[in-house]
C-alpha positions as CSV (number, residue, x, y, z in Angstrom):
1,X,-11.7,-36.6,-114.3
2,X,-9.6,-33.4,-114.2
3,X,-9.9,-31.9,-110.8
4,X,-9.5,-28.3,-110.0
5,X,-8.1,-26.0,-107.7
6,X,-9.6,-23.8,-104.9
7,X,-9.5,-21.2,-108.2
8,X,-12.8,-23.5,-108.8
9,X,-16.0,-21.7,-108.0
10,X,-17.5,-25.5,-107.1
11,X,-17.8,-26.1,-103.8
12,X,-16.2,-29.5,-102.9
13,X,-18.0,-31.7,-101.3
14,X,-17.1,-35.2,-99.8
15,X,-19.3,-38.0,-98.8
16,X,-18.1,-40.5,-96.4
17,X,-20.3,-43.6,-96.7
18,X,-21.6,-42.6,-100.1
19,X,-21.1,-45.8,-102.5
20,X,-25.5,-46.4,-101.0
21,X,-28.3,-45.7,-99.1
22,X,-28.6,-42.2,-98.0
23,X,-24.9,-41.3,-98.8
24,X,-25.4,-42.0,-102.4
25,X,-28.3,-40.1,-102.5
26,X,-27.0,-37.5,-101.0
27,X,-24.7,-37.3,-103.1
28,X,-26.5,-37.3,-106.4
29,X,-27.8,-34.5,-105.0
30,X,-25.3,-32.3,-104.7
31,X,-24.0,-33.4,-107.8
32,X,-27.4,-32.1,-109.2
33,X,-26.1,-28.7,-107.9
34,X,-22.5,-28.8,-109.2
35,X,-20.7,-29.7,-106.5
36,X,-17.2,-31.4,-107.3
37,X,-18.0,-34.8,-105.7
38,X,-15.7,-37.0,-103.1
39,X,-17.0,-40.0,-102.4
40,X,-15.4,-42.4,-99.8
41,X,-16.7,-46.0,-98.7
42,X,-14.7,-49.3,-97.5
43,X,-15.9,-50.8,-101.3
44,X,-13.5,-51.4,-104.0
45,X,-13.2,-48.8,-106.9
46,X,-14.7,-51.8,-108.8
47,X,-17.7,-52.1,-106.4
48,X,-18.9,-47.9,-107.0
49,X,-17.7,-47.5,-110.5
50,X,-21.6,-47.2,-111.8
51,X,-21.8,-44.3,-109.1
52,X,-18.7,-42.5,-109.7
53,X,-19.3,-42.6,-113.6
54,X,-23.3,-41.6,-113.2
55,X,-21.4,-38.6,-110.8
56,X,-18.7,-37.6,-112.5
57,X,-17.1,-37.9,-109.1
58,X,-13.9,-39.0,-107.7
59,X,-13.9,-42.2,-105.2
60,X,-11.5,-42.9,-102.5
61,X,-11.4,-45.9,-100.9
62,X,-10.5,-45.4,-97.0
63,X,-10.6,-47.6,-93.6
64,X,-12.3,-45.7,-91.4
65,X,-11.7,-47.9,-88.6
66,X,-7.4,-47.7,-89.1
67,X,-7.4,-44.6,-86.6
68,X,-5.0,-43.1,-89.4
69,X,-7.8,-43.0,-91.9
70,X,-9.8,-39.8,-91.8
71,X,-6.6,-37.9,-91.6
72,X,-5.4,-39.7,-94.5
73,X,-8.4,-39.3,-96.5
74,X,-8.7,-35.8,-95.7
75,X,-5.0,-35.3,-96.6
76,X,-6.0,-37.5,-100.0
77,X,-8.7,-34.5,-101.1
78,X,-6.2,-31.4,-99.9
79,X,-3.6,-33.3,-102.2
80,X,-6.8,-33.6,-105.4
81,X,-8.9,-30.6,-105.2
82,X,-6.5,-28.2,-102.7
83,X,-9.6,-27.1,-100.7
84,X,-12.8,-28.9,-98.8
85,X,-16.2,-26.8,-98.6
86,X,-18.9,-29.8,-97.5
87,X,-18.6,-33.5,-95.4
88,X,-21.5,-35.5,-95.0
89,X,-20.8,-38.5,-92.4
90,X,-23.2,-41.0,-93.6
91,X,-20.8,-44.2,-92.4
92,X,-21.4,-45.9,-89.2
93,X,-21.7,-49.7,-87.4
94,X,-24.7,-51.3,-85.7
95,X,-25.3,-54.7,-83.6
96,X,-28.8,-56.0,-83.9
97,X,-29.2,-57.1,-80.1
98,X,-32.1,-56.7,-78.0
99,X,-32.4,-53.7,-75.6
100,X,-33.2,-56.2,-72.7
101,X,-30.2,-58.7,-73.7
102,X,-27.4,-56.7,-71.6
103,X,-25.5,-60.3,-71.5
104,X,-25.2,-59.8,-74.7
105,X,-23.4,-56.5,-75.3
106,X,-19.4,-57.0,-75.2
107,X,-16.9,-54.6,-75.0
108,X,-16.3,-55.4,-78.6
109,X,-19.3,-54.4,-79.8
110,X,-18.9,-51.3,-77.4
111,X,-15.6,-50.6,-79.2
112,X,-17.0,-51.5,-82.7
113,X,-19.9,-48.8,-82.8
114,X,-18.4,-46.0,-80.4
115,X,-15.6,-46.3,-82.6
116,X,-17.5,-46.1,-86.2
117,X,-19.8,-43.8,-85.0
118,X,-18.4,-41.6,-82.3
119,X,-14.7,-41.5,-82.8
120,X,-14.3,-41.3,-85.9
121,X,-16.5,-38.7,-87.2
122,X,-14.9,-36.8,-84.5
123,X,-11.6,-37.7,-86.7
124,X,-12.3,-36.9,-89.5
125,X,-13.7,-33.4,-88.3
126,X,-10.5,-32.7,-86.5
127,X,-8.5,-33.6,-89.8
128,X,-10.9,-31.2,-92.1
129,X,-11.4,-28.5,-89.9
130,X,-8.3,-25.9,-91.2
131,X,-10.1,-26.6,-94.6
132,X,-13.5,-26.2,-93.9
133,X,-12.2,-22.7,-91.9
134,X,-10.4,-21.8,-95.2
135,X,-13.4,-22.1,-97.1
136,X,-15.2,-19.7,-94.8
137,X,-18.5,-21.6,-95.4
138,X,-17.7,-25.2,-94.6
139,X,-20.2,-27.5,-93.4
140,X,-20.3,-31.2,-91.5
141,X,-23.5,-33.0,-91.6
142,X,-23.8,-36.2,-89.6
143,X,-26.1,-38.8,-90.0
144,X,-27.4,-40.0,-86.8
145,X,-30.6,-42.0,-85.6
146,X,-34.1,-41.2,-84.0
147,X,-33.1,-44.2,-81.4
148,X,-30.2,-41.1,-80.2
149,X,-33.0,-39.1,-79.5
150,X,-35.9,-41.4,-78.2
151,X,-36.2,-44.9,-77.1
152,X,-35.0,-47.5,-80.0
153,X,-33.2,-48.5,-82.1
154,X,-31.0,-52.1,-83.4
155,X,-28.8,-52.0,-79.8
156,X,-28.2,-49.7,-76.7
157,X,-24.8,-49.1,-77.8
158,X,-26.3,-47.6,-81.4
159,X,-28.8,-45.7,-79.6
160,X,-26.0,-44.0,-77.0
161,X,-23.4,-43.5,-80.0
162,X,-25.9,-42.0,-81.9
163,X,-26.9,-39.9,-78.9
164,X,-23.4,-38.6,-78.2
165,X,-22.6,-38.2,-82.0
166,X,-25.2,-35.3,-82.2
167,X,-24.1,-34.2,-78.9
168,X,-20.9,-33.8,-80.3
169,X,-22.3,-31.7,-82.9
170,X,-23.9,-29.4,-81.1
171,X,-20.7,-28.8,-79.1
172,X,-18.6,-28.3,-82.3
173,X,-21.4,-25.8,-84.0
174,X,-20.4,-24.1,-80.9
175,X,-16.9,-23.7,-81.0
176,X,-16.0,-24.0,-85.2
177,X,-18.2,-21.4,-86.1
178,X,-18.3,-18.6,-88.2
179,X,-16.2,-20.0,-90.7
180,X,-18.2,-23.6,-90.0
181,X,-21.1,-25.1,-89.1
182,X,-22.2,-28.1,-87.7
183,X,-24.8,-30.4,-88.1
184,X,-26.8,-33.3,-87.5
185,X,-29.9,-35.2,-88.7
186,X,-31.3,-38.3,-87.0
187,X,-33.4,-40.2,-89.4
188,X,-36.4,-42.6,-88.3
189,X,-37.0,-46.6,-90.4
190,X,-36.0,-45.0,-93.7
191,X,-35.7,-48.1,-96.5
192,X,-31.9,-48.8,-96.7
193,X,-29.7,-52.0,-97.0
194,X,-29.0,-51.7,-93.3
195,X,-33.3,-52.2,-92.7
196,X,-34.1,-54.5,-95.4
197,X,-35.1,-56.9,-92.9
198,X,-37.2,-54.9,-90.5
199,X,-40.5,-55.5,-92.3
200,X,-42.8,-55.6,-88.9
201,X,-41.3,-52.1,-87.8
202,X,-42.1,-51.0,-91.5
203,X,-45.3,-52.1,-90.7
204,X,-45.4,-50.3,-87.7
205,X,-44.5,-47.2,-88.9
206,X,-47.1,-47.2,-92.0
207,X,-49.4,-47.7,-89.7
208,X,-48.7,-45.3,-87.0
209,X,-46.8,-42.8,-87.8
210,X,-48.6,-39.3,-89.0
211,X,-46.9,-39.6,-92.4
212,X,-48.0,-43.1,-92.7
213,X,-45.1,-44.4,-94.2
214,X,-41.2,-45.2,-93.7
215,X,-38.6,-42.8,-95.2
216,X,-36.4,-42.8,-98.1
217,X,-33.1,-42.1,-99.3
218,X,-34.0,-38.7,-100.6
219,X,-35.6,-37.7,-97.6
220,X,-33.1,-38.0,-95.5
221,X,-30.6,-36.4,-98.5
222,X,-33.3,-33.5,-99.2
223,X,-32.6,-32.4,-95.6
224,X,-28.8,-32.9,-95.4
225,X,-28.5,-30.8,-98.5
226,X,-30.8,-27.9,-97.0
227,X,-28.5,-27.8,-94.1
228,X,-25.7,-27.2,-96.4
229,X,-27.4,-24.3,-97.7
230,X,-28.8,-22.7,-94.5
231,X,-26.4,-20.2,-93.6
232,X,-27.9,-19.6,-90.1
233,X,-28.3,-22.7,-88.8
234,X,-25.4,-24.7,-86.7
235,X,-25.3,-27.2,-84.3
236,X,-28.8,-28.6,-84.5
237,X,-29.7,-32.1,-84.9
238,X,-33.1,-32.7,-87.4
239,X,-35.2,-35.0,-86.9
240,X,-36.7,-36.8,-89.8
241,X,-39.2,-39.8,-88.8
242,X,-42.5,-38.7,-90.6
243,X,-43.8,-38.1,-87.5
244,X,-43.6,-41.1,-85.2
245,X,-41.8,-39.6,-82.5
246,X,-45.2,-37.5,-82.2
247,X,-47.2,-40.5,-81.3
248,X,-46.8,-41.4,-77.3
């Protein structure tokens, strides 16, 4: 594809995380609105071809865990499309360990999920900031967790990163605005990949939940895409769990 310049009226939008689950949806849906796509995943070209072709996006591949890698990414669209409007952080690690196994949690898991889901997000916002200023309407969304708002989720150390990864939005919404705003959601079970095998808390949630279901893809996406639109809204963090943190 032929990209264009920041003489483009499309917004440019990149998706880290976004060969699956709620980054690909995501970003179908902004392609559904025109925006000139970036997607970015650990996957080989190969591996989200079908996605880039159905998008008509471009895809860079990028190791988010090389501490060089968001700022080489971000460098990778400034060289492509010469501006950066929209980031959607839909990357991130998890440990499936018991909350009451503490034995269990080592420092490299500590330094595996703070990392992925703390660190560099907070990267890769450093690196895009001077574009998102530029574009005077720049957004970051941030895909968190309900377990960083209420008692859950597959470890402790998800549950605090996701916790201090929309604290970290609020406290950027804070500081980056009014050029650019910050944001976060923090999605309940919502049927991914990563919870393919979580069919009693599926269960659960059908069964409990107001909503009376899990989540999916696009509701999770419908939501990060209104918080690209809302031009008054910054530094919140959205729950979307159908309802089950309601139920006590």
């Amino acid at each position: 594809m032929t990209h264009q310049t920041d003489s483009s009226p499309s917004p440019v939008s990149l998706v880290v995380g976004g060969t699956s689950g709620i980054g690909a949806e995501t970003a179908r849906l902004l392609a559904g609105r025109g925006h000139q796509l970036v997607i970015s995943g650990s996957r080989s070209p190969q591996d989200a071809a079908a996605l880039v072709k159905e998008l008509d996006a471009a895809y860079l591949r990028a190791d988010m865990r090389d501490p060089a890698g968001p700022a080489r990414l971000i460098g990778q669209v400034r060289e492509s499309f010469g501006r950066l409007d929209n980031v959607v952080y839909s990357a991130g690690a998890t440990a499936r360990i018991p909350h009451p196994d503490i034995d269990a949690v080592t420092d490299e898991v500590w330094d595996l999920i703070l990392g992925m889901n703390v660190v560099t997000p907070w990267r890769l916002i450093q690196a895009a900031a001077p574009l998102l200023k530029a574009s005077g309407r720049g957004t970051v969304t941030a895909v968190g967790a309900l377990a960083g708002v209420d008692v859950g989720g597959s470890s402790i150390p998800y549950a605090v990163s996701k916790a201090a990864l929309h604290h970290m939005c609020k406290l950027l919404g804070a500081v980056l605005g009014p050029e650019t705003r910050i944001n976060a959601v923090a999605p309940g079970l919502i049927t991914t990949p990563w919870t393919a095998g979580f069919d009693t808390l599926r269960a659960y949630v059908a069964d409990k939940a107001p909503l009376h279901r899990s989540g999916t893809p696009q509701d999770v996406a419908d939501v990060i895409v209104g918080l690209i639109d809302y031009q008054y809204v910054t530094g919140q963090t959205v729950v979307i769990d159908g309802g089950l943190s309601l139920i006590v």
